[in-house]
Wavefront OBJ file of the C-alpha trace (Angstrom):
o trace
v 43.488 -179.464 69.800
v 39.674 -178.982 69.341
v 37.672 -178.692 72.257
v 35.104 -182.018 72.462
v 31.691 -181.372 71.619
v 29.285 -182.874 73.711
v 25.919 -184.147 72.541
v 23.642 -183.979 75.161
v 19.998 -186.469 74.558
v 17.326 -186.874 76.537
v 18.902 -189.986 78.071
v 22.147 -187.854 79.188
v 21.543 -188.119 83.384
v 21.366 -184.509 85.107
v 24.383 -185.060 85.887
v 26.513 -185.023 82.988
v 24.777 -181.309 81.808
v 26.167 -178.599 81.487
v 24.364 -175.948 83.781
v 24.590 -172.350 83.146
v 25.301 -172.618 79.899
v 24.275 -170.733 76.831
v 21.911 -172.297 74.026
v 21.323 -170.966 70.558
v 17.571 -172.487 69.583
v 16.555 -173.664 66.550
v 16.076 -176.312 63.903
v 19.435 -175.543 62.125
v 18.350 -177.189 59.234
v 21.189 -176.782 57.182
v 23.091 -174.141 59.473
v 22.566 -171.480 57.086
v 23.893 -167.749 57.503
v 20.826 -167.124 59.613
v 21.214 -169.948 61.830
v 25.151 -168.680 62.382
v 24.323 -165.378 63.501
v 21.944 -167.112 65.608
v 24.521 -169.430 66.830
v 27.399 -166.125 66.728
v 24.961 -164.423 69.210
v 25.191 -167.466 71.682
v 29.022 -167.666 71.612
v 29.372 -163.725 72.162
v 27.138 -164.211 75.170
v 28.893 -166.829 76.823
v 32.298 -165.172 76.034
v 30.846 -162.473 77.969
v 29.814 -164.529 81.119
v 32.215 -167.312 80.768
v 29.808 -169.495 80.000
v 29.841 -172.396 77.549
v 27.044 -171.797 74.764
v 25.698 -175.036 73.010
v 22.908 -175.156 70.156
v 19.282 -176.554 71.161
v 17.878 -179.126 68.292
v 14.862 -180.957 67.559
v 14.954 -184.581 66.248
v 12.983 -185.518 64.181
v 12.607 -182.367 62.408
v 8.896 -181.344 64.115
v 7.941 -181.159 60.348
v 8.662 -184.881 59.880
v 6.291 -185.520 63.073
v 3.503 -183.413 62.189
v 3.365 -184.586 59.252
v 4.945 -187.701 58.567
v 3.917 -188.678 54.794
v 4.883 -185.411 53.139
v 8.121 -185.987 51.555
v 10.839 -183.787 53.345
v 14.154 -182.820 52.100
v 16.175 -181.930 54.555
v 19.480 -180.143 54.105
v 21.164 -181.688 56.403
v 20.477 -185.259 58.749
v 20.966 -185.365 61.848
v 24.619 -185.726 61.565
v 25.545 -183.482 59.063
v 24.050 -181.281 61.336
v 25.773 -182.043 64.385
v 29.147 -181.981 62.222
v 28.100 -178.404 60.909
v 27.295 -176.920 64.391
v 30.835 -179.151 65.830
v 32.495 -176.710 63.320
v 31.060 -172.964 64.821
v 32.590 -173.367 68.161
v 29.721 -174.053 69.812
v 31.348 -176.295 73.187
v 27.979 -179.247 71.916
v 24.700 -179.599 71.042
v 21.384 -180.236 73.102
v 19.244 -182.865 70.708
v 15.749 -183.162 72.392
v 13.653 -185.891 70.712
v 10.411 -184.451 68.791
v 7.515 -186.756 69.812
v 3.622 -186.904 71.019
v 4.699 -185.766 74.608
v 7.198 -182.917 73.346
v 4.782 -182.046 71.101
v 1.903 -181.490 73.228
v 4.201 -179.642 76.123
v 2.873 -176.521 76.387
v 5.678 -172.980 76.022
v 5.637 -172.336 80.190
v 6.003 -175.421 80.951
v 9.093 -175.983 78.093
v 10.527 -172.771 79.529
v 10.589 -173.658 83.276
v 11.163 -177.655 83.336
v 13.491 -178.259 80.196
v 15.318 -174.512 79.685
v 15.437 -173.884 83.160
v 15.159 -176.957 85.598
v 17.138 -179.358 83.447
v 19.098 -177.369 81.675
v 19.965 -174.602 84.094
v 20.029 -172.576 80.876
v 21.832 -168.740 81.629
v 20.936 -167.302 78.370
v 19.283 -167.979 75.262
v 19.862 -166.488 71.758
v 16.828 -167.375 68.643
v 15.902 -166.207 65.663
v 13.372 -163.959 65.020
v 11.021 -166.154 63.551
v 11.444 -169.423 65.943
v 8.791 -170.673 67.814
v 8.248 -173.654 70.040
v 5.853 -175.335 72.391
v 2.321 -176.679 72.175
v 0.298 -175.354 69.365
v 3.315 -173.052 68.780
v 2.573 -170.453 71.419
v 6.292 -170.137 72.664
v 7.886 -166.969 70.722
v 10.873 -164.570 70.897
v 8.296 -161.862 72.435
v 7.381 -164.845 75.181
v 11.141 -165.117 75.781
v 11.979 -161.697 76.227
v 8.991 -160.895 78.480
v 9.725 -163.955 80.798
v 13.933 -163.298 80.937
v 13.437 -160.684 83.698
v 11.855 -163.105 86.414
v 14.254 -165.822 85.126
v 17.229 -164.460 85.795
v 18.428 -165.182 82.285
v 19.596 -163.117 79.138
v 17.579 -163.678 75.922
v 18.954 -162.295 72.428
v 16.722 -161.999 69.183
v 18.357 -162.230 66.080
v 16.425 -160.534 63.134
v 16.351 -162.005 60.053
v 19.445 -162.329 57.667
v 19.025 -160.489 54.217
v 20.935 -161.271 50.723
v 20.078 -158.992 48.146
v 16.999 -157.974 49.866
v 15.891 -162.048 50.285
v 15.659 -163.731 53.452
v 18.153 -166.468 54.011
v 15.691 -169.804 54.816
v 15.949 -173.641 54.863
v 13.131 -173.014 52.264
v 14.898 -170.921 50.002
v 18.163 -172.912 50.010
v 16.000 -175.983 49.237
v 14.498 -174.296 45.987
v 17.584 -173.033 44.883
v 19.287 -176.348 45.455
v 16.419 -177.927 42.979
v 16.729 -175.335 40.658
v 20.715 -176.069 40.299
v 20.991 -172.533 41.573
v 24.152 -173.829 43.336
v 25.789 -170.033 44.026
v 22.957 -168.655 45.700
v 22.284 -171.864 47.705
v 26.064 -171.403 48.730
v 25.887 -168.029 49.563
v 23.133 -168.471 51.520
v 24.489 -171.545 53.445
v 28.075 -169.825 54.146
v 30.099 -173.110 51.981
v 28.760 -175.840 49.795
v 26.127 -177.485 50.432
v 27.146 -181.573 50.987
v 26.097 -184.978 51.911
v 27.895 -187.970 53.331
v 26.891 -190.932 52.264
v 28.428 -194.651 51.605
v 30.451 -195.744 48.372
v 28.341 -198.768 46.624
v 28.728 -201.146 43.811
v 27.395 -200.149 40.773
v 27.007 -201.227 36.966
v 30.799 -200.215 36.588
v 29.994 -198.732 32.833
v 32.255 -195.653 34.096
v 34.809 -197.778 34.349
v 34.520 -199.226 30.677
v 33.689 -195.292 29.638
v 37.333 -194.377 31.250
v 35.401 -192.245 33.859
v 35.348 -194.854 37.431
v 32.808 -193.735 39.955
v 32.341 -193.943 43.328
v 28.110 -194.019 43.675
v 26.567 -193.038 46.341
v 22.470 -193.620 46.971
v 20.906 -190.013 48.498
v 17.750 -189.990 50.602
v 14.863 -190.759 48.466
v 13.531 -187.572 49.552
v 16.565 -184.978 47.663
v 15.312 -182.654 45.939
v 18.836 -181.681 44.504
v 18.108 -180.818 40.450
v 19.121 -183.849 38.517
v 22.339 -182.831 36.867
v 26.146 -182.352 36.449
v 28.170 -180.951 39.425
v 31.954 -179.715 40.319
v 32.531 -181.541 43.603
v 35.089 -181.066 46.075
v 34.835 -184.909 48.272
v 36.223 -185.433 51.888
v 37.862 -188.708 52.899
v 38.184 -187.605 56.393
v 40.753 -184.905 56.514
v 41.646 -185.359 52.640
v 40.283 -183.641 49.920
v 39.935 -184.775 46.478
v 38.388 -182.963 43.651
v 36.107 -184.492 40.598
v 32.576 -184.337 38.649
v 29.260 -186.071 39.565
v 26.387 -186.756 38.136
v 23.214 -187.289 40.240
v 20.460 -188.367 38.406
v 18.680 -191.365 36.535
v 21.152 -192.008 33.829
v 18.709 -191.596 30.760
v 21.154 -192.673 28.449
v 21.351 -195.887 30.115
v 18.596 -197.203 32.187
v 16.689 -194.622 33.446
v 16.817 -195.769 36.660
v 16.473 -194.822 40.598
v 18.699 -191.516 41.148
v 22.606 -192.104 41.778
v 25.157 -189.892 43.003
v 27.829 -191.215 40.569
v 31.684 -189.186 41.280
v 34.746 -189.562 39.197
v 37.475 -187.982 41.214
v 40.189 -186.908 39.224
v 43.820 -187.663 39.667
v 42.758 -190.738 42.021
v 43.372 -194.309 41.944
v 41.827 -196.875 44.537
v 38.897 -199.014 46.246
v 36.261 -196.682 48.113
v 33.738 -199.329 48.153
v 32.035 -199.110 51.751
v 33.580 -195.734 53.141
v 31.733 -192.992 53.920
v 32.691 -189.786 51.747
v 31.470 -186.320 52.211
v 30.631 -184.694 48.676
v 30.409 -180.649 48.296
v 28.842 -179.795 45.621
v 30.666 -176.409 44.368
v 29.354 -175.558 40.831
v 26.883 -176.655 38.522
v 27.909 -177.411 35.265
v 24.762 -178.743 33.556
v 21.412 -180.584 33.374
v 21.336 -184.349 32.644
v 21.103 -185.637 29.194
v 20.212 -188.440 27.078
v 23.102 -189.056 24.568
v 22.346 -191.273 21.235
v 25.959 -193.132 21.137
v 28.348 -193.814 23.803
v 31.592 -191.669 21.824
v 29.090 -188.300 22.341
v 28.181 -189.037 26.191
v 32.553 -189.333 26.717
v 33.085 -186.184 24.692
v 30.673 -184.304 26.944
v 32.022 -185.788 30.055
v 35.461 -185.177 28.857
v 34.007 -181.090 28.882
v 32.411 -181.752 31.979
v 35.452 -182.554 33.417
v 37.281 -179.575 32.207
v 35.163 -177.311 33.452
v 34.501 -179.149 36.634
v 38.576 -178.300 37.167
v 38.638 -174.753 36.506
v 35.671 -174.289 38.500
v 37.396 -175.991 41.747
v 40.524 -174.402 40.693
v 38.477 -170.917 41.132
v 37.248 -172.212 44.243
v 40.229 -173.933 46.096
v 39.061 -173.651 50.036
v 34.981 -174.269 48.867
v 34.332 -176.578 51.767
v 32.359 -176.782 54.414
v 33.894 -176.467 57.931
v 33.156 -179.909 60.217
v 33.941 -180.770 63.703
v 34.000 -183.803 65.220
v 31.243 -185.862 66.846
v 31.377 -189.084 68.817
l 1 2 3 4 5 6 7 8 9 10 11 12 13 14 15 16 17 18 19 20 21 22 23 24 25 26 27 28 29 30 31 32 33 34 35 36 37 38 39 40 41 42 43 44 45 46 47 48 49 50 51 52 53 54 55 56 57 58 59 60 61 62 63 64 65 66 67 68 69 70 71 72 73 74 75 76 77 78 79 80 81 82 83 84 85 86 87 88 89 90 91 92 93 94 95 96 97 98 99 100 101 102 103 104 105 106 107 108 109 110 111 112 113 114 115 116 117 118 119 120 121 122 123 124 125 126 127 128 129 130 131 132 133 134 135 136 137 138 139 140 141 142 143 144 145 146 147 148 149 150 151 152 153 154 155 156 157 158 159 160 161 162 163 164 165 166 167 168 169 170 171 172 173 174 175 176 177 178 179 180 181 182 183 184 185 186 187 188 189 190 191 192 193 194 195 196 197 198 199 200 201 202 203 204 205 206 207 208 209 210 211 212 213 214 215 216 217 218 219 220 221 222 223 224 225 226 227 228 229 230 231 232 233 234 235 236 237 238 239 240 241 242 243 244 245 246 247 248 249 250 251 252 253 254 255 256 257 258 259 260 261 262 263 264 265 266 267 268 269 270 271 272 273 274 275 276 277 278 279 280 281 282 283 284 285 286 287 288 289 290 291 292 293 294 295 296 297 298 299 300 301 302 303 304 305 306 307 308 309 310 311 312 313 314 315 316 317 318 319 320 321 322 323
């Protein structure tokens, strides 16, 4: 049986903490490949000193505070990313709330009364490229200098390379809204996915021979509107199908739907919370001129929707649990 991973907020009393424990930093949006070897680093340190190692976090994303009408697409809610990071190992996960007074704490003072007087911190593992504090001042290099007269162990991570590229949040995000759905899995270490809640719909599927189970994203995905392979969790099942997210041109043109027929499957979803991994992409959305077209191309869709999952049979990404 899994360990439990603890989420520790700001409201958690000193006395539940765990002191002397390990953190990995960061904003883990997404926990991409960098973010793991970020995370890796932290659990190799605390196997070392038999210490627990937990991940830091920021919520809201500091991007979403600083500037909070600029559309954001995250990879991954809060959540999703708790669930991701549940899945590394990590023993839990330190969430510190991103507001005005959080904002405006200066690096010394985020080092000595959060890293080191609350959390009792014996180690610390970042990425290169993280950076924290008022105005942004905190940095690996501040890290490193202060770890001697802290008593602690800091470990930079450089940055993680495919094919000569950077891994980023950023990069995932483009490829994800280019329907560049390999590289945005290779970068990410499994599928990319979102959990969401089953809704009614207009039930055409249903008359087309092709049920779906739709799902409403955040307004602010930037996922390319198209066909997808998916691979969807119904807590430890898995159940494989097609989706289309987008506005339905053919029909109504309307707000964008995560609609998923899952093949081989017969029952009510409405109101349960599925996770959907998007494995392949198959194609962009069309407008069709008569409804016997749009089911011949779904009937393809479907077709290769199966051989791609059948090529991909583990594509999934691994979760833990979270209270």
């Amino acid at each position: 049986m899994a360990p439990q991973f603890t989420v520790i907020r700001d409201t958690t009393p000193d006395s539940a903490i765990l002191k002397g424990a390990v953190v990995a930093m960061g904003n883990f949006d997404g926990v991409h490949l960098g973010h793991r070897a970020v995370i890796a680093a932290a659990l190799e340190m605390g196997r070392l000193h038999g210490r627990p190692a937990l991940a830091l976090t920021f919520e809201p994303h500091p991007r979403r505070f600083f500037s909070p009408n600029t559309p954001q697409f995250r990879l991954t809610d809060e959540r999703a990313k708790l669930r991701l990071l549940a899945g590394t190992g990590l023993a839990g996960a330190v969430v510190m709330t991103f507001d005005k007074a959080r904002a405006g704490t200066t690096a010394q003072d985020f080092i000595h009364h959060e890293l080191i007087g609350r959390l009792g911190v014996s180690g610390i593992a970042v990425g290169y490229d993280f950076h924290f504090g008022k105005g942004r001042v905190g940095s690996p290099g501040l890290l490193v200098n202060e770890a001697p007269r802290l008593g602690i162990e800091v470990d930079v991570q450089p940055h993680v390379d495919i094919d000569e590229r950077p891994v980023s949040s950023s990069a995932i995000r483009i490829a994800l809204a280019e329907g560049q759905l390999d590289e945005a899995t290779t970068m990410l270490g499994a599928p990319w996915f979102i959990t969401g809640e089953v809704i009614h719909g207009e039930k055409r599927g249903r008359d087309l021979g092709y049920p779906t189970a739709n799902i409403r994203l955040d307004a602010n995905c930037g996922l390319k509107h198209g066909i997808y392979a998916v691979r969807v969790g119904r807590g430890p099942e898995r159940l494989n199908g097609v989706a289309s997210f987008g506005r339905r041109p053919t029909f109504d043109n309307g707000a964008p739907l995560l609609e998923i027929f899952l093949f081989d499957f017969k029952g009510d979803l409405y109101g349960q919370a599925l996770d959907c991994a998007f494995v392949g992409f198959i194609r962009e959305e069309l407008k069709f001129n008569d409804i016997d077209a749009l089911v011949r191309q779904m009937d393809d869709d479907s077709a290769r929707a199966r051989a791609m999952l059948a090529a991909a049979p583990d594509a999934f990404p691994r979760l833990g649990t979270v209270d």
